[in-house]
Biopython code that builds the backbone (N, CA, C, O; Angstrom):
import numpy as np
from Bio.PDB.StructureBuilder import StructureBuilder

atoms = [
    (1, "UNK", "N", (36.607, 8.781, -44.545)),
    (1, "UNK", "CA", (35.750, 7.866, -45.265)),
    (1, "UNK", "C", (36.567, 6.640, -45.679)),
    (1, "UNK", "O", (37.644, 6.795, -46.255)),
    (2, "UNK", "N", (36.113, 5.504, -45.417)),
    (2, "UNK", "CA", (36.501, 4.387, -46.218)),
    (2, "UNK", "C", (36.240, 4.247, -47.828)),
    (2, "UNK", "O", (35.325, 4.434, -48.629)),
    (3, "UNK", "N", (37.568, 3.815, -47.814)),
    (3, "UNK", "CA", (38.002, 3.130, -49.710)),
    (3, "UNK", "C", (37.406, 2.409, -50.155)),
    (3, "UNK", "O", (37.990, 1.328, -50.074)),
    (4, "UNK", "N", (36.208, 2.295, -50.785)),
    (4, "UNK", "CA", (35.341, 0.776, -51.428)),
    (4, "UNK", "C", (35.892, 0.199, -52.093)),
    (4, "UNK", "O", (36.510, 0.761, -52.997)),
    (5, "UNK", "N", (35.921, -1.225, -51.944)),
    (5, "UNK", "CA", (36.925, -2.282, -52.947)),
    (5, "UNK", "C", (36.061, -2.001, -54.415)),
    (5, "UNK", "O", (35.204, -1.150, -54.654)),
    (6, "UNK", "N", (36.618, -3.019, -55.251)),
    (6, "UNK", "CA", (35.482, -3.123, -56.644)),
    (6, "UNK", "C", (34.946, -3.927, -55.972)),
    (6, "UNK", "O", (33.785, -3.605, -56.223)),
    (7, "UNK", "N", (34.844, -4.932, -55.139)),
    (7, "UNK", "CA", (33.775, -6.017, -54.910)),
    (7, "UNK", "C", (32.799, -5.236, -54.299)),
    (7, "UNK", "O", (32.030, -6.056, -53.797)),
    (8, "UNK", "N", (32.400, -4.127, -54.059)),
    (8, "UNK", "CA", (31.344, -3.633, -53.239)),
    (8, "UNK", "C", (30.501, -2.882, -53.839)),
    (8, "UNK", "O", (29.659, -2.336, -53.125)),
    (9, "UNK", "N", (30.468, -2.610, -55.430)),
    (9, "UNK", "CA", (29.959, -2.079, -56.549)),
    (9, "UNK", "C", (28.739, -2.459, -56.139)),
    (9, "UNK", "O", (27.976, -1.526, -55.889)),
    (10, "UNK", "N", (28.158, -3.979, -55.936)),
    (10, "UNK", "CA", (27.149, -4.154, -56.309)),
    (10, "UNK", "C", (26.043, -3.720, -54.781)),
    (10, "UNK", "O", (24.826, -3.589, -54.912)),
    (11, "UNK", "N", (26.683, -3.569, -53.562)),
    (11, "UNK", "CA", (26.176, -3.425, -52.638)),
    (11, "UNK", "C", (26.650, -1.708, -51.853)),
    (11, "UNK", "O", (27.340, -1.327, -50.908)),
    (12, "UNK", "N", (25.613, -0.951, -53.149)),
    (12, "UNK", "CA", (26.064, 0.486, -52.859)),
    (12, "UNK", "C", (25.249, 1.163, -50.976)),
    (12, "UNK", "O", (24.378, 0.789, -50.192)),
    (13, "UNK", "N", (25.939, 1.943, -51.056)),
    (13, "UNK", "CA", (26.063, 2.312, -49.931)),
    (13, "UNK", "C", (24.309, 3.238, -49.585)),
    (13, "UNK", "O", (23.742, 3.999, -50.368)),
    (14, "UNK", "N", (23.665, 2.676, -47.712)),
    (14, "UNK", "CA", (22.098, 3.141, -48.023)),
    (14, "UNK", "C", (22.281, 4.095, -46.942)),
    (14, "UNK", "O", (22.817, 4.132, -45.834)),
    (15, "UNK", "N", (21.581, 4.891, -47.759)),
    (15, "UNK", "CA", (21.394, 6.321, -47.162)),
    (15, "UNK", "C", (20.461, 6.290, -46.487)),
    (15, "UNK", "O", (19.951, 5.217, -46.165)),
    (16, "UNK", "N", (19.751, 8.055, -45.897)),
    (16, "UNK", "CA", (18.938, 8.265, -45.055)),
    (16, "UNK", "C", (17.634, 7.425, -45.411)),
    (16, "UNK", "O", (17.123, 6.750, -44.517)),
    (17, "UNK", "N", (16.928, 7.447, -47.027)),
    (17, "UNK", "CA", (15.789, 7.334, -47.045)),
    (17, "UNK", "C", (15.543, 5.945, -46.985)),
    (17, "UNK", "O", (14.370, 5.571, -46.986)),
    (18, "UNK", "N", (16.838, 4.779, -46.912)),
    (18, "UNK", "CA", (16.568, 3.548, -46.786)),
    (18, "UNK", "C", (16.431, 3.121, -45.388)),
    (18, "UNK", "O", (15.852, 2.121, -44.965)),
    (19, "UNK", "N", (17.187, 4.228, -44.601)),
    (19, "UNK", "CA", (16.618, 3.528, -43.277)),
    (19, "UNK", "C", (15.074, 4.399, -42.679)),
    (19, "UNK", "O", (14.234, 3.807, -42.002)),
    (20, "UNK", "N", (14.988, 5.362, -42.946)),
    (20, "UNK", "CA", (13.609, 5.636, -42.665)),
    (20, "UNK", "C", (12.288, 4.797, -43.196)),
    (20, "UNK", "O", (11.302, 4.613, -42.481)),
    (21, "UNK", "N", (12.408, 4.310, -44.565)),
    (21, "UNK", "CA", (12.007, 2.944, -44.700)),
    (21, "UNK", "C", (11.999, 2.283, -43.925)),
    (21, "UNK", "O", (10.980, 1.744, -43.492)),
    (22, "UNK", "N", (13.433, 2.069, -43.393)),
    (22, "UNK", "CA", (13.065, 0.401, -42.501)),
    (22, "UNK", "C", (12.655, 0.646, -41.349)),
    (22, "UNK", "O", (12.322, -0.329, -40.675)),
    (23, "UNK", "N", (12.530, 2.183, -40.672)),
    (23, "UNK", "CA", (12.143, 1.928, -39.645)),
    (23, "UNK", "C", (10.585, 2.121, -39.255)),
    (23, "UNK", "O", (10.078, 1.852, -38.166)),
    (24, "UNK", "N", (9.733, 2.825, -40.778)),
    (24, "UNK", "CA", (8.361, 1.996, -40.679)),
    (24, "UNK", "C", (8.226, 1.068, -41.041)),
    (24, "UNK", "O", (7.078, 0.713, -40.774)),
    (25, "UNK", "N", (9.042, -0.068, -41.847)),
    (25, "UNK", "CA", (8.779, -1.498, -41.914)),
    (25, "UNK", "C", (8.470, -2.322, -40.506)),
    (25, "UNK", "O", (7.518, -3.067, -40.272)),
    (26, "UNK", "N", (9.991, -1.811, -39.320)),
    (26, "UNK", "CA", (9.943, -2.486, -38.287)),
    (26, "UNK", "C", (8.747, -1.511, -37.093)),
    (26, "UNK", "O", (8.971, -1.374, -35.890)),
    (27, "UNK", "N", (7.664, -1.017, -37.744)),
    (27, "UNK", "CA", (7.094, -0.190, -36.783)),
    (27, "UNK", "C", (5.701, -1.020, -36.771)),
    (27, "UNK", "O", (4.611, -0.773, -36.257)),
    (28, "UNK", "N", (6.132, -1.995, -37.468)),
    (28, "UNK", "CA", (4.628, -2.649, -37.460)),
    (28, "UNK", "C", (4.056, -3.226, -39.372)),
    (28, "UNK", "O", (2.921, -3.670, -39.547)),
    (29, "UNK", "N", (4.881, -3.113, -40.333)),
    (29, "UNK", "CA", (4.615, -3.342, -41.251)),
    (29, "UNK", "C", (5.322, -4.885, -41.607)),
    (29, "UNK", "O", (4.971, -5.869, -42.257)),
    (30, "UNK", "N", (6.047, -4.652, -41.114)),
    (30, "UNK", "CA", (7.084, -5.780, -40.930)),
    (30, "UNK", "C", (6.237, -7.591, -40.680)),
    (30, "UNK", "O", (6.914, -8.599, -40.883)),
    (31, "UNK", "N", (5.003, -7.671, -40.313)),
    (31, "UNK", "CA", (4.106, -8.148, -39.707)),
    (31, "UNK", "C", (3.099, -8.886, -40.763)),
    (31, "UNK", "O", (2.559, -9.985, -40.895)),
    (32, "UNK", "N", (3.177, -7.455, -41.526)),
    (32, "UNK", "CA", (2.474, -7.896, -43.324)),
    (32, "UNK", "C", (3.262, -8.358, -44.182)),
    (32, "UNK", "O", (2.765, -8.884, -45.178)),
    (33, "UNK", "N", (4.760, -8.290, -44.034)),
    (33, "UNK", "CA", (5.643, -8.842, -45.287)),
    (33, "UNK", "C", (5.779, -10.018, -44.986)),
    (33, "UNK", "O", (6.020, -10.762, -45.938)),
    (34, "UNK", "N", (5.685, -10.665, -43.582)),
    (34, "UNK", "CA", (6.133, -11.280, -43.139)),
    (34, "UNK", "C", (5.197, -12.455, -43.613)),
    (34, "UNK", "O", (5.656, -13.436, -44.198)),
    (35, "UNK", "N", (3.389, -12.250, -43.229)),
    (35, "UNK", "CA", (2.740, -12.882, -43.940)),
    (35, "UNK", "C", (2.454, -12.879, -45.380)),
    (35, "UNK", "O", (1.632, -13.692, -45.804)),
    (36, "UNK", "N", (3.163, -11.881, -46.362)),
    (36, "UNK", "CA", (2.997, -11.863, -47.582)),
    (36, "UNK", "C", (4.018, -13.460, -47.937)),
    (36, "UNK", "O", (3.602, -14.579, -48.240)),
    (37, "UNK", "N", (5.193, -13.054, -47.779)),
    (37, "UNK", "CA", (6.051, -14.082, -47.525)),
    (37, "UNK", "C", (5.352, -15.737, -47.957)),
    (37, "UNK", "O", (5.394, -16.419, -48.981)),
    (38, "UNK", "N", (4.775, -15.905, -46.705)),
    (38, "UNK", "CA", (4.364, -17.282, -46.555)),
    (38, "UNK", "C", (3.275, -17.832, -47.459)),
    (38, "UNK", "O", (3.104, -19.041, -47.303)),
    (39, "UNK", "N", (2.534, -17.282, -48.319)),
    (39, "UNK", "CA", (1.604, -17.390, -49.047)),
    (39, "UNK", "C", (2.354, -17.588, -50.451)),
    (39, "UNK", "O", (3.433, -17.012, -50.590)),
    (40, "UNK", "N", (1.890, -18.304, -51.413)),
    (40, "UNK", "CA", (2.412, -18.892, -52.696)),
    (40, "UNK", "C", (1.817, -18.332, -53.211)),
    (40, "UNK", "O", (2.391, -18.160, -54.286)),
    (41, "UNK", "N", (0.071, -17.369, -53.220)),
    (41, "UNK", "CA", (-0.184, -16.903, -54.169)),
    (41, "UNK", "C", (-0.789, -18.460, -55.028)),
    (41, "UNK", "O", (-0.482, -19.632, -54.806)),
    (42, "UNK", "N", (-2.022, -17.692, -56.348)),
    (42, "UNK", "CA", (-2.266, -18.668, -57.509)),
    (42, "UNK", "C", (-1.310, -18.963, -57.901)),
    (42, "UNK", "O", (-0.228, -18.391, -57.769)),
    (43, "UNK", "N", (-1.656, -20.277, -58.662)),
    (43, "UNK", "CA", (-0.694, -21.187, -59.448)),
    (43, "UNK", "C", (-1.364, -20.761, -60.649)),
    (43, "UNK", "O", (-2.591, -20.657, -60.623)),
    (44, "UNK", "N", (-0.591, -20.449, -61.908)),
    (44, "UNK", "CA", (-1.291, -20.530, -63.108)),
    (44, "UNK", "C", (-1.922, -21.578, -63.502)),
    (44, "UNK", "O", (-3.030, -21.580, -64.038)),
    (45, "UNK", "N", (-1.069, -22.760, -63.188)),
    (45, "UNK", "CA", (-1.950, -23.824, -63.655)),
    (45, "UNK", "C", (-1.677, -24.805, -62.622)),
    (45, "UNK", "O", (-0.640, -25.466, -62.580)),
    (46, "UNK", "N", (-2.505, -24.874, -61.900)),
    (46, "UNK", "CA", (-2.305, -25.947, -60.631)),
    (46, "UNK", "C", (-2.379, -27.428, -60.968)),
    (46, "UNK", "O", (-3.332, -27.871, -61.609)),
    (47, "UNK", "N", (-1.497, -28.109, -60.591)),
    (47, "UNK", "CA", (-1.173, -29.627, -60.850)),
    (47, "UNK", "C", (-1.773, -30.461, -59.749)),
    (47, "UNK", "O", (-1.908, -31.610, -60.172)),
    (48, "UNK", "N", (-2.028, -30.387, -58.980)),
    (48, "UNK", "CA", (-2.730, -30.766, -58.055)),
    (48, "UNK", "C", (-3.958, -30.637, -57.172)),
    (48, "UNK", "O", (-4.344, -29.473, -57.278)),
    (49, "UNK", "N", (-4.692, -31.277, -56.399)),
    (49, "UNK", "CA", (-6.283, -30.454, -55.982)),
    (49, "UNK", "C", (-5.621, -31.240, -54.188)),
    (49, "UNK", "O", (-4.743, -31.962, -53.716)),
    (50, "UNK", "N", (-7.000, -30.302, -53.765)),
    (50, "UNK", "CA", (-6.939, -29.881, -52.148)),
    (50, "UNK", "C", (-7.945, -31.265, -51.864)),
    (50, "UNK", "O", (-9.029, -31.300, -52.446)),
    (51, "UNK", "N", (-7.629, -32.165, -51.140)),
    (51, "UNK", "CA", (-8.798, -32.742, -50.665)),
    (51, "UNK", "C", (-8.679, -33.387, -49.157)),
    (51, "UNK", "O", (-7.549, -33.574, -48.705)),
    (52, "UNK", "N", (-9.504, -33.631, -48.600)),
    (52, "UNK", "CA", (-9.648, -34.167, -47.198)),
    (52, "UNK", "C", (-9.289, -35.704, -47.302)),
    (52, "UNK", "O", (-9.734, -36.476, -48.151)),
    (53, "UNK", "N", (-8.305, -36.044, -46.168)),
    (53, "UNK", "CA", (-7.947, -37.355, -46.509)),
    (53, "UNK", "C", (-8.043, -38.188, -45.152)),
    (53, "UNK", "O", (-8.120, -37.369, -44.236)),
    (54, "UNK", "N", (-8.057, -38.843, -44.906)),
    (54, "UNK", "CA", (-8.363, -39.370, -42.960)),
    (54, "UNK", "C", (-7.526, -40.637, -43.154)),
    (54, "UNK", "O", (-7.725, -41.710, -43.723)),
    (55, "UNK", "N", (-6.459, -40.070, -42.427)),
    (55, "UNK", "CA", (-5.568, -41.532, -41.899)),
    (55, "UNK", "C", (-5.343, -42.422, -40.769)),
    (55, "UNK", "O", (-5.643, -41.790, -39.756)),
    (56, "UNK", "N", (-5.089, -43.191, -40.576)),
    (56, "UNK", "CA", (-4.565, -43.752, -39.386)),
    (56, "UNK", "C", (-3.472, -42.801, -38.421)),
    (56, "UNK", "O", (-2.652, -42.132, -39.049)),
    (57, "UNK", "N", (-3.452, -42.732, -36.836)),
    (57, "UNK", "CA", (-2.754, -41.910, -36.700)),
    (57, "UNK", "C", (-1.330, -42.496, -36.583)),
    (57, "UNK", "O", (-0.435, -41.653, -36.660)),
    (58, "UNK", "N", (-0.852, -44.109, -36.368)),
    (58, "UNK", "CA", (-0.005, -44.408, -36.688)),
    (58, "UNK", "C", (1.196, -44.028, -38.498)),
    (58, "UNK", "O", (2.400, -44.138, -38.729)),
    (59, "UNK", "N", (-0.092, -43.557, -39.395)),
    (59, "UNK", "CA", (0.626, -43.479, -40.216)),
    (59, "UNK", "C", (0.565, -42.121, -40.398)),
    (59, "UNK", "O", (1.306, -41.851, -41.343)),
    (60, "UNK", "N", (-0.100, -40.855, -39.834)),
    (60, "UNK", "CA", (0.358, -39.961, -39.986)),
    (60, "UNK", "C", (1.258, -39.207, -38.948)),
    (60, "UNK", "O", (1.554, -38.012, -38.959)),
    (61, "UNK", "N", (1.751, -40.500, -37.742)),
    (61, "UNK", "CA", (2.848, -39.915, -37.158)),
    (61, "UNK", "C", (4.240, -40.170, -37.562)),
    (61, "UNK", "O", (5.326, -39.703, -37.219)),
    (62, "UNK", "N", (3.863, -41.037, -38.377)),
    (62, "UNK", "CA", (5.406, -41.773, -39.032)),
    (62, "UNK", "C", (5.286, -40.974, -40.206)),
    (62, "UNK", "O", (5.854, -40.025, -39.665)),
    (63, "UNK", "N", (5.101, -40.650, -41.052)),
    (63, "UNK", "CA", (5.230, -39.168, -41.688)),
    (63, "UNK", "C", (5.588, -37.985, -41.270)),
    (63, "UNK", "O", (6.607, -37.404, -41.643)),
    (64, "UNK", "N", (4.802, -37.574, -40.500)),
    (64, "UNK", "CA", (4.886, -36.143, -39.922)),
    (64, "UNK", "C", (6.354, -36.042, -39.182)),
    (64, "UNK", "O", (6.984, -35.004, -38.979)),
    (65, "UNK", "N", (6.797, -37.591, -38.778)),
    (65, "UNK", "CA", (8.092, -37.565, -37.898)),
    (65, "UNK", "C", (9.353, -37.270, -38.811)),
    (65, "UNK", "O", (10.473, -37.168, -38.312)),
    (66, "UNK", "N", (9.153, -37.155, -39.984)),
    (66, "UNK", "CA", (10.101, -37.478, -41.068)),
    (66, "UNK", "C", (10.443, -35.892, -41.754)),
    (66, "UNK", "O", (11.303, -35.622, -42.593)),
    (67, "UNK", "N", (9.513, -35.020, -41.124)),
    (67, "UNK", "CA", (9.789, -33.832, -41.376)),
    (67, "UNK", "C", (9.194, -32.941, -42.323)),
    (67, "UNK", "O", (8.047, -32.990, -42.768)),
    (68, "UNK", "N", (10.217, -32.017, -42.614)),
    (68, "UNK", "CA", (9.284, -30.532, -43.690)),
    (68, "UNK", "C", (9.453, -31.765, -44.671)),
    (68, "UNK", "O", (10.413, -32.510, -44.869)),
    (69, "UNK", "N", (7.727, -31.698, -45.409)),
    (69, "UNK", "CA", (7.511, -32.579, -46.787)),
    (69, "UNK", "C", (6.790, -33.503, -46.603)),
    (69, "UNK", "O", (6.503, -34.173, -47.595)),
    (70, "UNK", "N", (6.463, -33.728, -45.837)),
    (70, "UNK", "CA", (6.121, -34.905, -45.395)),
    (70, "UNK", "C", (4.857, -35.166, -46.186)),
    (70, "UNK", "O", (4.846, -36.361, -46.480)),
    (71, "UNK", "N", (4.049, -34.693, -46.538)),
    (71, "UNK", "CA", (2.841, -34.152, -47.458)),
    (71, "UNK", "C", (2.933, -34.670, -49.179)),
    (71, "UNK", "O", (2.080, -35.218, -49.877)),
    (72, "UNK", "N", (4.563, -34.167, -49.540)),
    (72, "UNK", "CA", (4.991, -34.706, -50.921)),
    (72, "UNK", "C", (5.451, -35.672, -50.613)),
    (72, "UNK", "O", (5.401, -36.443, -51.571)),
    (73, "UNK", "N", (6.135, -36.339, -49.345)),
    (73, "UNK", "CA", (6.036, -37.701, -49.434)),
    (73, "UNK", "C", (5.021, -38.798, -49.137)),
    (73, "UNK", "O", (5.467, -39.945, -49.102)),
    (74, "UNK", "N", (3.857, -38.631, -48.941)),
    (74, "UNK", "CA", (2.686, -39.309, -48.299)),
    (74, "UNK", "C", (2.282, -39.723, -50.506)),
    (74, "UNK", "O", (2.113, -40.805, -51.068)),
    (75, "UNK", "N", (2.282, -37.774, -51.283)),
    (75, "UNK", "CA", (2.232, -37.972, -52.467)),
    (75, "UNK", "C", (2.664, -39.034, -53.525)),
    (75, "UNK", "O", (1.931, -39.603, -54.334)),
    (76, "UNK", "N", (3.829, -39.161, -53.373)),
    (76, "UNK", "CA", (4.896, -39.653, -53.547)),
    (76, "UNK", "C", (5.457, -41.513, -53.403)),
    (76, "UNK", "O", (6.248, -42.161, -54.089)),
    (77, "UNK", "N", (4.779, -41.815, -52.431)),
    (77, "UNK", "CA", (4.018, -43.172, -52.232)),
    (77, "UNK", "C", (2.943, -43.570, -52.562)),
    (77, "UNK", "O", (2.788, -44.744, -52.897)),
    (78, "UNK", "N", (1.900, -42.645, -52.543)),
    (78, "UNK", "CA", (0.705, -42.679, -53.114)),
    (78, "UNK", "C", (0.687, -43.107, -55.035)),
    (78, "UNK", "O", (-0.053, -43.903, -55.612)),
    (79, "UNK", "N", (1.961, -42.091, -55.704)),
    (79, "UNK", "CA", (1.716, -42.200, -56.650)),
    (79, "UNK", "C", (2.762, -43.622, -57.277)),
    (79, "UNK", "O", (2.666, -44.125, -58.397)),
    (80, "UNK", "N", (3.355, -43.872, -56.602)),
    (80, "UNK", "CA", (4.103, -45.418, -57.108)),
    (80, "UNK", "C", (3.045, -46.175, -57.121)),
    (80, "UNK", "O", (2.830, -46.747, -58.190)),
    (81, "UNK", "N", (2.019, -46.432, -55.914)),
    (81, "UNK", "CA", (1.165, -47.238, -56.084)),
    (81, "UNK", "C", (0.075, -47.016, -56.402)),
    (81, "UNK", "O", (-0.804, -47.552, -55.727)),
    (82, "UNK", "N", (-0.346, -46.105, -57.597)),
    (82, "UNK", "CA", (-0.583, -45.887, -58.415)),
    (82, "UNK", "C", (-0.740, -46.921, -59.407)),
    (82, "UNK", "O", (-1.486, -47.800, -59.839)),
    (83, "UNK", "N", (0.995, -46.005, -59.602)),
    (83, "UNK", "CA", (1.643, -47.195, -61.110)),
    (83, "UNK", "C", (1.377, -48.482, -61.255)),
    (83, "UNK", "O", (1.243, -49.125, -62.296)),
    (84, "UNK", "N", (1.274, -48.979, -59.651)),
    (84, "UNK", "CA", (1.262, -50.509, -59.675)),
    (84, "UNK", "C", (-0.079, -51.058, -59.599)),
    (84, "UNK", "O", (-0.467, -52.220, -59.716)),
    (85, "UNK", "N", (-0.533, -50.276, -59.440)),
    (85, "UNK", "CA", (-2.362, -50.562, -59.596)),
    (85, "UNK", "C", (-2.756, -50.444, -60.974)),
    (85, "UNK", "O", (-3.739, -51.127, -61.262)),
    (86, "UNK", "N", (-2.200, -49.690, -62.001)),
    (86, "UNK", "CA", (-2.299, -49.634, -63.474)),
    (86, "UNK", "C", (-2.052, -50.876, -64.154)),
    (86, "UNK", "O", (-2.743, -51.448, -64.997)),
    (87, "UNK", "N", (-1.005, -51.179, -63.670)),
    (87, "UNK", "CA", (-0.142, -52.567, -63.975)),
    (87, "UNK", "C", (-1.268, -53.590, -63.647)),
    (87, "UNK", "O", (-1.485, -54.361, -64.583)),
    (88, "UNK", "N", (-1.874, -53.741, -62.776)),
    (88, "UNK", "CA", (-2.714, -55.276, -62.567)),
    (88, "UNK", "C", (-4.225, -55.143, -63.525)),
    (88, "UNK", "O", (-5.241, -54.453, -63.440)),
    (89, "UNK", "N", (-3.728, -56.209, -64.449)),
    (89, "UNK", "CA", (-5.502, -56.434, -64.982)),
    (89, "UNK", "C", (-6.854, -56.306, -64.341)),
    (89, "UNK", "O", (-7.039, -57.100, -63.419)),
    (90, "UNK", "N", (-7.819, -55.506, -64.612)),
    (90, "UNK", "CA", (-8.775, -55.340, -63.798)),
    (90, "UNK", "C", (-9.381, -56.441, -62.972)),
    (90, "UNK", "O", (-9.771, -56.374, -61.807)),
    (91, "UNK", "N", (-9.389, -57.713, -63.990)),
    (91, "UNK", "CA", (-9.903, -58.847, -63.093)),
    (91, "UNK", "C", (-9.102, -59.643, -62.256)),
    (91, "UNK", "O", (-9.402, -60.735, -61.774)),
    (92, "UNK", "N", (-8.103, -59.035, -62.127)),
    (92, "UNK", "CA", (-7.758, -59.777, -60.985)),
    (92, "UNK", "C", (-7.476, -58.293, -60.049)),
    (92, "UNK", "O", (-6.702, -58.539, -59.123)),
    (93, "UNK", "N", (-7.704, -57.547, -60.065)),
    (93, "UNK", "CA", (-7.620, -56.520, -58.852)),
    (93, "UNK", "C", (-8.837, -56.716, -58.303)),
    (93, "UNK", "O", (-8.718, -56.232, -57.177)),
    (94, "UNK", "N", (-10.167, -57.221, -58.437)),
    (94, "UNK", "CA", (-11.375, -57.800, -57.722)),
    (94, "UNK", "C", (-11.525, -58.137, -56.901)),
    (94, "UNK", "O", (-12.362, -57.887, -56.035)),
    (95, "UNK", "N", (-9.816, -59.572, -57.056)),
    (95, "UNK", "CA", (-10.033, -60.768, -56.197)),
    (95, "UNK", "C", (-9.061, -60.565, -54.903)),
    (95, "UNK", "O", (-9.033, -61.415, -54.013)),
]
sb = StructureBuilder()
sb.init_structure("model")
sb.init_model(0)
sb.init_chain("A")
sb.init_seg("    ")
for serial, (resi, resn, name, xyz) in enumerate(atoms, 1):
    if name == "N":
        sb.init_residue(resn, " ", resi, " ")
    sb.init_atom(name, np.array(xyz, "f"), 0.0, 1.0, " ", f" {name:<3s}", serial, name[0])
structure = sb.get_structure()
């Protein structure tokens, strides 16, 4: 038998019943964690709403090209100009 260092305390050693576990995980369960995974689940308190938005496809390829996020950054521009739409007196945002 091998000598366990102290560094290996925390990663004790798995016996029979952990791999019989894993080998109905990989028998097909594996499939459901996998999609449990990807799901966020409710937000307690959601900060944001879902809505349908229709862009140009020039501008949603120059996004989408920019990678994972691309979604919080579309946000993210959206909400600077925002700010700057707050900023202009109503009567002259008319004209």
């Amino acid at each position: 038998m091998v000598k366990r260092r102290k560094s290996d305390d925390d990663a004790p050693e798995m016996g029979r019943e952990f791999f019989e576990r894993a080998e109905r995980v990989a028998n097909g369960e594996a499939t459901l964690l996998a999609a449990m995974r990807k799901t966020r689940g409710r937000q307690k308190a959601p900060t944001k709403r879902l809505v349908s938005l229709r862009l140009s496809p020039d501008v949603l390829e120059l996004y989408r090209g920019t990678g994972r996020g691309w979604q919080a950054r579309i946000n993210s521009d959206l909400e600077r100009a925002a700010k700057r739409l707050r900023r202009v007196p109503r009567s002259a945002a008319g004209k």
